[in-house]
N, C-alpha and C positions, 0 to 999 in steps of 0.2 A: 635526369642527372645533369649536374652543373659541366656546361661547357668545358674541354679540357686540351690544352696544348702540350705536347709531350720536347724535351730539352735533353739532347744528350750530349754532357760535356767531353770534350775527348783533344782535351789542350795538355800542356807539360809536355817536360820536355823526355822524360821517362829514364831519368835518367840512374835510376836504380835496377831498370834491366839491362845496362850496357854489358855486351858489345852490341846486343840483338838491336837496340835502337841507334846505333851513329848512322845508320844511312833513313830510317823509317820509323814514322808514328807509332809508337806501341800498340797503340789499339788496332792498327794493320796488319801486326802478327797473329797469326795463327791459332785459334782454340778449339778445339775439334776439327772440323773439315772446311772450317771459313773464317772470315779474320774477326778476332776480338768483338771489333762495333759491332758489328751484325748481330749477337748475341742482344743486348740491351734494346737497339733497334728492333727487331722482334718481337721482342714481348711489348712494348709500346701498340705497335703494329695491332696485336693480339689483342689490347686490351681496348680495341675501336680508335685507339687514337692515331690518326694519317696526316695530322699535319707536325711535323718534327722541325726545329732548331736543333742543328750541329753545329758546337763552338769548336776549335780547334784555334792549334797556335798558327804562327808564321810558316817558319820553314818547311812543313809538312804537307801545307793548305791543298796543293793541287795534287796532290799521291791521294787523299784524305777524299776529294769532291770526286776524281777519277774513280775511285774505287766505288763510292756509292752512289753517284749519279744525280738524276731526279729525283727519284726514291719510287719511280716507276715496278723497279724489281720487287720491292716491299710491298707495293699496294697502299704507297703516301708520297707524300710530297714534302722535301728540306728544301730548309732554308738552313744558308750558311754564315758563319760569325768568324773573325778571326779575332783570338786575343794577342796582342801585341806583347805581352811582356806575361812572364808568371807571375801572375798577382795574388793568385789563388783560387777557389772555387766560386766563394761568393763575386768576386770580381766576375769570372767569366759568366756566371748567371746574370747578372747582371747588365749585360750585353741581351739579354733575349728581352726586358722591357717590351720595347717595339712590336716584337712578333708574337707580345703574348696577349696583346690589343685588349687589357683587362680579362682577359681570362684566367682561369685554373691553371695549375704548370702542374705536369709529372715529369721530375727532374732525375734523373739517371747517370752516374755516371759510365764513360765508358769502356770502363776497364772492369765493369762487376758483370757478372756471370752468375744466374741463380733460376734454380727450375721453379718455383712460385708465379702465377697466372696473376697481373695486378690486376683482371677486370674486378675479380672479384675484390681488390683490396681497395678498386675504385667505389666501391659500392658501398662498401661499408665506411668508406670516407665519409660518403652523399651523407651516411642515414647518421652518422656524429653530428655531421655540419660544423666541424673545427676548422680555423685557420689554415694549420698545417698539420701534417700526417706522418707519420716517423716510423720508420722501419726498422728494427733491431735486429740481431744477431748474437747469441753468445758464442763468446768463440777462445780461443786457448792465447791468443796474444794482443790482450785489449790495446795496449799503451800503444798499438799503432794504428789505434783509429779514433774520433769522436765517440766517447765512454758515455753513458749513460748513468747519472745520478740520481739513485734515489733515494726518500729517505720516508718512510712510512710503506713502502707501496708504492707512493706518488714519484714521479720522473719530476725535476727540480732544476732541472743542469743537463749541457753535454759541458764534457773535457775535453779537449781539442790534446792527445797525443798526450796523456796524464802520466807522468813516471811512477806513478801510484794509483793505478787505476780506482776508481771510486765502484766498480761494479766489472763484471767481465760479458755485460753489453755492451755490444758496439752500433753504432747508429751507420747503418750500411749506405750505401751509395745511392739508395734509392729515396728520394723524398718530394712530397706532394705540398705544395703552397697555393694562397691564393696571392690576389694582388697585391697586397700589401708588401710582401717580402722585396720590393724594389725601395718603397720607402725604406724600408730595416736597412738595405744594403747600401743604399745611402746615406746611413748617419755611423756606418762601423769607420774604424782608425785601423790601419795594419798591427798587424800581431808583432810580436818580438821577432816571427821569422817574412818578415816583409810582407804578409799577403791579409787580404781578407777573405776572414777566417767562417767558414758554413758553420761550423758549430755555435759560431757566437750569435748567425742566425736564428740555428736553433734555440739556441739558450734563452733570446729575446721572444720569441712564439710561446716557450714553456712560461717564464717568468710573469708573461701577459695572460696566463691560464688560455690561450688559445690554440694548444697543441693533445693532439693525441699520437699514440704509436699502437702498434703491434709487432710483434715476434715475425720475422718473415720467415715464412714458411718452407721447407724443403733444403737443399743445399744450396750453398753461397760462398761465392769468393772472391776477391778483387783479384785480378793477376796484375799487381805492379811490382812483385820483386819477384825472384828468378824464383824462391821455394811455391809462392803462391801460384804464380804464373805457372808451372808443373801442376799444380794441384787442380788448379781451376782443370786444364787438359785432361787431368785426370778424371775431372767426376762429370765433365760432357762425354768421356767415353768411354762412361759407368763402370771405370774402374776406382771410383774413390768412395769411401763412404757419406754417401748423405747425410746434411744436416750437419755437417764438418765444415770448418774454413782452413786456411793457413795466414 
């Protein structure tokens, strides 16, 4: 299996679950019996990959490294990033260059939450052999995530937050690149809302026909707003129906 480095973003400033974040990192809140990161951290963990990149912002930085350590408690080893400003996703990806010394990235954000095992979604990567690996979700409120477009069957596009969604997939927070994806993010321009934009990543991987996806499997949730953030809580402690998002 191709070499594989695991990257979980966990930067922003969160500020669509205020009050809970004016003093702490979102992803340090709470989802079942331990905080947010740990959840994404884990399944990485699970899926043999021990060596992790954690990007986070400023103000958080030492609440954020305090709380996870070495990564001793995991059974891996972080390395830490700090992103200076919200640039966006692909920006903060972008920062892991260095630590991904040409290898494989399985890229996670830290706020998604979803009972799915990626060894096996690592594997079925290997036996494609595509660029990048795409995870999908359908879910009941596309237009707040990267939408998936397609048109025949074939995936074509993502929509970065489409007030018209093109489909009610959503391209989840979970996404597997090879090295190339540092070149990509170095030739994007910011969005109309200041940042560079993962979808446009994506969109450049599909457009290249060097992408594949699958359906992630089991239940999935981001907690970045207060109803999702409740949801997610909910279906780690199997009170929510699986295979649901908010």
């Amino acid at each position: 299996m191709r070499p594989t480095r695991g990257v979980v973003l966990a930067g922003g400033s969160g500020s669509r679950l205020h009050p809970l974040t004016k003093t702490t990192n979102k992803h340090l809140l709470p989802v079942g019996d331990v905080p947010m990161v740990y959840h994404p951290v884990r399944r990485l963990v699970e899926a043999g990959i021990d060596d992790i990149l954690v990007v986070t912002g400023v103000h958080h930085f030492g609440a954020l490294v305090s709380q996870l350590g070495s990564g001793a408690e995991f059974g891996c080893r972080f390395t830490y990033k700090v992103q200076d400003r919200a640039g966006g996703i692909a920006e903060a990806l972008g920062l892991a260059e260095d630590f991904a010394q040409g290898r494989h990235l399985a890229v996670v954000l830290g706020d998604n939450v979803f009972e799915a095992a990626l060894g096996p979604v690592l594997a079925r990567w290997e036996a494609l052999g595509t660029a990048a690996h795409l995870l999908l979700k359908e879910v009941a409120d596309p237009e707040r995530y990267g939408v998936a477009r397609f048109v025949q069957g074939r995936l074509v596009a993502v929509e970065e937050k489409p007030a018209a969604p093109p489909s009610r997939f959503a391209v989840t927070g979970v996404y597997f690149y090879d090295a190339q994806v540092f070149d990509i993010i170095r030739t994007l321009t910011p969005s109309a809302r200041g940042e560079l934009e993962i979808s446009e990543v994506n969109t450049r991987y599909v457009a290249a026909g060097s992408a594949s996806w699958e359906e992630l499997r089991g239940y999935w949730s981001d907690a970045g707003t207060h109803e999702s953030y409740r949801h997610a809580n909910a279906l780690v402690s199997g009170h929510g129906p699986a295979g649901t998002d908010r």
